[in-house]
C-alpha positions, 0 to 999 in steps of 0.5 A: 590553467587558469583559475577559472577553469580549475573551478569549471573542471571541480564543478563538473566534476562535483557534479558527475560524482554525486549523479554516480553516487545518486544512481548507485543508490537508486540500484541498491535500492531497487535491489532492496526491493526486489530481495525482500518482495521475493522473500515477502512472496516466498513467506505469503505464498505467493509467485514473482518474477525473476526480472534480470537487473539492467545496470544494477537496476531491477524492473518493478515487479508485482507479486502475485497468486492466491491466500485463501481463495483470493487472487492477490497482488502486491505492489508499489506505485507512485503518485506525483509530479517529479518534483513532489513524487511519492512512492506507495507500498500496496496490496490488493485482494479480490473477494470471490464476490462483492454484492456491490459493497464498497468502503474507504477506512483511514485514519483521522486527520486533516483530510476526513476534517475537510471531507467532514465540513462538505458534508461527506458521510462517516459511519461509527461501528459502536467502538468509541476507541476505534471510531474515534481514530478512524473515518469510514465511509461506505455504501452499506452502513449497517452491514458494515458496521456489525461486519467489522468484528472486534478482531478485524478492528485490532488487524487495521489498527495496526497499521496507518495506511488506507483500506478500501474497497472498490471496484472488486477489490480490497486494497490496502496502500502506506507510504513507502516502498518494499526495500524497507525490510520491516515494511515487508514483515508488517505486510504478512499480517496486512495481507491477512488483515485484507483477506478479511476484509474480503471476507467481509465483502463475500458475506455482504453479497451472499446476504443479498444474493 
C-alpha cells in the first residue's frame, strides 16, 4: 500500500477515534447531569423524571414541584450559536402573586457599564458594600430598596449569577451546567435565596392590593 494511503487510512482513523471519545464524554456527562439533578431534587424536595438513556445519553430534564408554597423548576438551557453555545444552570420560582413588581440584580461589570452610559436606571438599597458590587434595576425602587433586608443581601452575594423577575417569576441562571456536583450543592441555598425573593415579590402585591 502506498504511502499516501497508509497516511489517509491513520487520518480517518484519527478522526472516528476522537468523535468516539468525544461522544463518550458527552454521555458521561449527561449521566452527571441527570445523577446529581435527581439527587438536587431528592435534597429540595422536589420531583424529576425517570428519562431512559439512549446510547448513553440521557434526555434534558427539568425537575420540578413546590418549596414553600411556590412552584419551582430547575433547569439548564443553552444559549448561542454552535460555534459559541453556552450552556446556563437556572432555577425559577413562581411567587403566589406579584402586583407587577419586577427586578434584574447582577453583578457589576462590563455590561451595567454599557447599560450606565445609555442611561439605563440603577437603584442603590443603602448598603455601600452591596451596592457597590451590584447593578439593580427595577420598576419599583423604593419598595425594593426597604425589601431587599440585610439577610436576603448575604443569600445573593453568595453567588455570581443573575436574579430577576419577570413575567411572574423569579429566576436565577450562572454559567454552566448540573453535572458540576458542587454546582448542585450551591443550588439548595440558591433556591432558598430565590423563595425569598419571591416573598419579597408577594409582600410588594399584598401592599398594593
Amino acid at each position: 500500500m502506498k504511502e499516501e494511503t497508509w497516511v489517509r487510512v491513520l487520518a480517518i482513523g484519527v478522526f472516528f477515534s476522537f468523535i468516539v471519545i468525544l461522544m463518550r464524554l458527552i454521555a458521561i456527562s449527561s449521566r452527571k447531569n441527570y445523577e446529581n439533578l435527581r439527587n438536587l431534587a431528592e435534597s429540595l424536595g422536589l420531583g424529576i423524571g425517570d428519562p431512559k438513556p439512549v446510547m448513553g445519553f440521557y434526555s434534558t430534564t427539568d425537575v420540578t414541584g413546590e418549596i414553600r408554597g411556590k412552584r419551582v423548576r430547575l433547569y439548564n438551557y443553552t444559549t448561542g450559536t454552535s460555534k459559541s453555545k453556552t450552556t446556563w444552570s437556572a432555577i425559577s420560582v413562581a411567587p403566589r402573586e406579584h402586583g407587577g413588581l419586577t427586578f434584574s440584580i447582577s453583578r457589576q461589570g462590563f455590561g451595567s457599564r454599557v447599560k450606565a452610559i445609555f442611561g439605563v436606571d440603577e437603584i442603590k438599597i443603602g448598603d455601600e458594600a452591596f451596592d457597590r458590587e451590584w447593578f439593580i434595576q427595577t420598576n419599583a425602587p423604593d419598595f425594593l430598596a426597604a425589601g431587599l433586608l440585610p439577610e436576603v443581601q448575604r443569600k445573593i452575594e453568595a453567588h455570581d449569577g443573575k436574579w430577576e423577575l419577570e413575567k411572574g417569576e423569579v429566576i436565577y441562571a450562572e454559567k454552566g451546567s448540573f453535572s458540576n456536583r458542587e454546582r448542585c450543592t450551591r443550588f439548595i441555598a440558591i433556591a432558598d435565596a430565590a423563595c425569598d425573593l419571591a416573598d419579597v415579590a408577594e409582600v410588594y402585591a399584598q401592599q398594593r392590593s
